[in-house]
C-alpha positions in Angstrom: 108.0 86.1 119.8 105.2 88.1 120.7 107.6 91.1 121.9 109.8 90.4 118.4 107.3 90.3 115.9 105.6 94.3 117.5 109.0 95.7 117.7 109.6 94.3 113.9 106.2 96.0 113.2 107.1 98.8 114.9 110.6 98.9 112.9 108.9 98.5 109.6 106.4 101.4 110.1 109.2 103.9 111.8 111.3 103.6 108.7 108.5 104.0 106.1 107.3 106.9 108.1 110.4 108.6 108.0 110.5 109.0 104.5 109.3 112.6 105.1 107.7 113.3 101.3 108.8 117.2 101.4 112.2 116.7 102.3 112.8 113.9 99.9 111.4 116.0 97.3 112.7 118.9 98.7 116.5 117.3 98.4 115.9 116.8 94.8 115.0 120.5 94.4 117.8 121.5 96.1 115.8 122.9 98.9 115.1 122.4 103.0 111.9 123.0 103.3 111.9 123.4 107.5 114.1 126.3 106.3 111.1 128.1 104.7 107.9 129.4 105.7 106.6 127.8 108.8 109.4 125.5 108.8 106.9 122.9 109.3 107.8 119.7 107.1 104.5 119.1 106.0 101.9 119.5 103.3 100.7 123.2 104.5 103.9 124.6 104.2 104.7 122.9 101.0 101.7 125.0 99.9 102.6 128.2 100.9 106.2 127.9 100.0 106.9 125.7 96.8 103.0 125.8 95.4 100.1 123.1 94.5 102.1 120.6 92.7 104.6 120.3 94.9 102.1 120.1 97.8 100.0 117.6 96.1 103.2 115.3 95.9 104.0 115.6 99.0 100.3 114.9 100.3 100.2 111.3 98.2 103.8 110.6 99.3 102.9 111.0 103.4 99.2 109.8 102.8 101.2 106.6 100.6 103.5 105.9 103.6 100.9 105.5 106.4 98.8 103.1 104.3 101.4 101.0 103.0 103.1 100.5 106.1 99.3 99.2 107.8 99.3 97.1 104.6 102.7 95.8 104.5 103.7 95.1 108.3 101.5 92.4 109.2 102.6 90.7 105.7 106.3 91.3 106.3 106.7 89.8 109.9 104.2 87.1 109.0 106.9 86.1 106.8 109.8 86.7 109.0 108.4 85.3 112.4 106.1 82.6 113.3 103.9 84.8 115.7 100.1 85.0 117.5 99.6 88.5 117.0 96.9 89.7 115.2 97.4 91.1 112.1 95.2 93.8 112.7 97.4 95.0 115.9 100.5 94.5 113.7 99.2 97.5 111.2 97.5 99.2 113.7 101.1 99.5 115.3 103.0 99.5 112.5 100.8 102.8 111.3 102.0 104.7 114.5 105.1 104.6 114.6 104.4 105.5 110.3 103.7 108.9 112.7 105.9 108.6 114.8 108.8 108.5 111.8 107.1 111.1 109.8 107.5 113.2 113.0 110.9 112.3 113.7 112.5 111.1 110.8 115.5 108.8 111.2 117.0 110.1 108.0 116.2 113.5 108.3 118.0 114.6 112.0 114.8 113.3 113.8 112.9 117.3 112.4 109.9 116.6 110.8 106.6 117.4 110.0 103.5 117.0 112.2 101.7 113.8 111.2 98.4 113.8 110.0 98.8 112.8 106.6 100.5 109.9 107.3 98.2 109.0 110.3 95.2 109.4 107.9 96.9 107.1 105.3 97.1 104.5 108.2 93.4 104.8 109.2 92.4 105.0 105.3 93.5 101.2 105.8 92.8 100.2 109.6 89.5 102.1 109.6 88.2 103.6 106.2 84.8 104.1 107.7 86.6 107.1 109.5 87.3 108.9 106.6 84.2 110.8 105.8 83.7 112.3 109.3 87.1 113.4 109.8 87.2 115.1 106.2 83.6 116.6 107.2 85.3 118.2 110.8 88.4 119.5 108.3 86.4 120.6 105.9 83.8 122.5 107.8 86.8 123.8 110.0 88.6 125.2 107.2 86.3 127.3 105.6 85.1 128.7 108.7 88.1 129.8 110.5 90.8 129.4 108.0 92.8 127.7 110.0 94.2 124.5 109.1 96.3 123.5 112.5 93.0 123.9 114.2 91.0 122.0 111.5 94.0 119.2 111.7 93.4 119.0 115.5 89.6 119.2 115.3 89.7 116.2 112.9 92.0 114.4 115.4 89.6 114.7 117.9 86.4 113.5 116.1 88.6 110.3 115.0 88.1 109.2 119.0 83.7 108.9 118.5 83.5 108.5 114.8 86.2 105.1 115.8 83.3 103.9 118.3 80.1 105.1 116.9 80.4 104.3 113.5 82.8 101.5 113.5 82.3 97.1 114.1 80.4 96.4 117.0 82.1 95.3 118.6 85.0 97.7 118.2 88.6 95.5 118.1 90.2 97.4 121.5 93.6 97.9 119.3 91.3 100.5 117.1 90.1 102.1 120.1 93.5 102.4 121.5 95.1 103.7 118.3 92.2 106.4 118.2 92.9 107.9 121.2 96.9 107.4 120.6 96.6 109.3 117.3 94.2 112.4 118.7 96.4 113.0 121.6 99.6 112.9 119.1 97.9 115.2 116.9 97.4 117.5 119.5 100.7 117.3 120.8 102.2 117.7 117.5 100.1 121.0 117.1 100.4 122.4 120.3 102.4 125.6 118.5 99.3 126.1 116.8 97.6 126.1 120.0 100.2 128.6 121.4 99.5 130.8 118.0 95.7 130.4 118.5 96.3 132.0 122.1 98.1 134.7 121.2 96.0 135.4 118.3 99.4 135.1 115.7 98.0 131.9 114.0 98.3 132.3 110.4 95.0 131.8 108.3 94.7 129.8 105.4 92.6 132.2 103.1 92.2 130.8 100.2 89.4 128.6 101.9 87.8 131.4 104.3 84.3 130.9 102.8 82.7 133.8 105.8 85.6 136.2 104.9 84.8 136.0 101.0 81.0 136.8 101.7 81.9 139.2 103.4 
């Protein structure tokens, strides 16, 4: 039962997750958005492309998904399956694969965006007290280099000490493990932006350059 009741966690949180919030909304537009800008499915692109509104829908949509599917999984196979896994490693797995669809969406030819709204909506739920420091790193990251693929994979990183330092003591193992799970999938979801970074062809969000402003 044990095997049953993660996979049906698993299941619930993969099909939430790939409910990709651009491209539903970009279907009812009549639009693809991997087919413009970046041709990232995400809430950057959204920005650049189809403006602010658009964006911010798209934002609450993937940021909705991740949360709900933490809230909703251990619920849902509580109900369907007598089991003796915590709940807490239900949602914690249940908000991966949230990820894991948003990344490759089951309804969308398994193309889509890169994650970390949807993982923050998870942790929002699983481990709020991560918040705060991981918007601080973004933040911060953002206005001084303009970039937000860098800020997104900065903020992954941080989500690995601010989990331990500022988290229960002691920390459930399952939110250690999903920490480290969700920085290195960040990373490897970004790893274009590392490519771009390299070669110096990363495009800068300037809007929030506060250095380039002053200068």
């Amino acid at each position: 039962m044990t095997i049953l009741a993660l996979g049906t966690a698993a299941l619930i949180g993969y099909l939430l997750g790939s409910l990709s919030g651009s491209l539903v909304l970009g279907r009812l537009r009549g639009v693809d958005i991997r087919a413009m800008g970046s041709g990232n499915a995400g809430g950057t692109n959204a920005l650049r492309t189809l403006g602010w509104r658009f964006a911010l829908a798209v934002i609450i949509i993937d940021l909705g998904k991740g949360a709900l599917a933490a809230l909703v999984a251990p619920w849902l196979v509580a109900g369907l399956l007598p089991t003796a896994v915590a709940p807490l490693t239900l949602a914690a797995v249940a908000g991966f694969c949230a990820v894991l669809g948003h990344v490759w969406p089951l309804y969308f030819g398994f193309s889509g965006g890169k994650g970390a709204g949807t993982a923050v909506g998870a942790i929002a739920v699983l481990a709020p007290w991560c918040i705060l420091p991981l918007l601080l790193v973004w933040i911060v990251t953002i206005v001084g280099t303009g970039y937000v693929g860098l800020a997104t994979i900065l903020a992954g990183i941080a989500l690995v000490p601010a989990m331990w330092l500022l988290g229960p003591d002691p920390l459930p193992p399952v939110l250690g493990a999903l920490a480290v799970i969700l920085a290195v999938t960040l990373i490897f979801t970004h790893r274009s932006n590392l490519a771009r970074l390299r070669d110096g062809s990363e495009n800068r969000f300037d809007q929030a350059l506060l250095l380039k402003r002053r200068r």
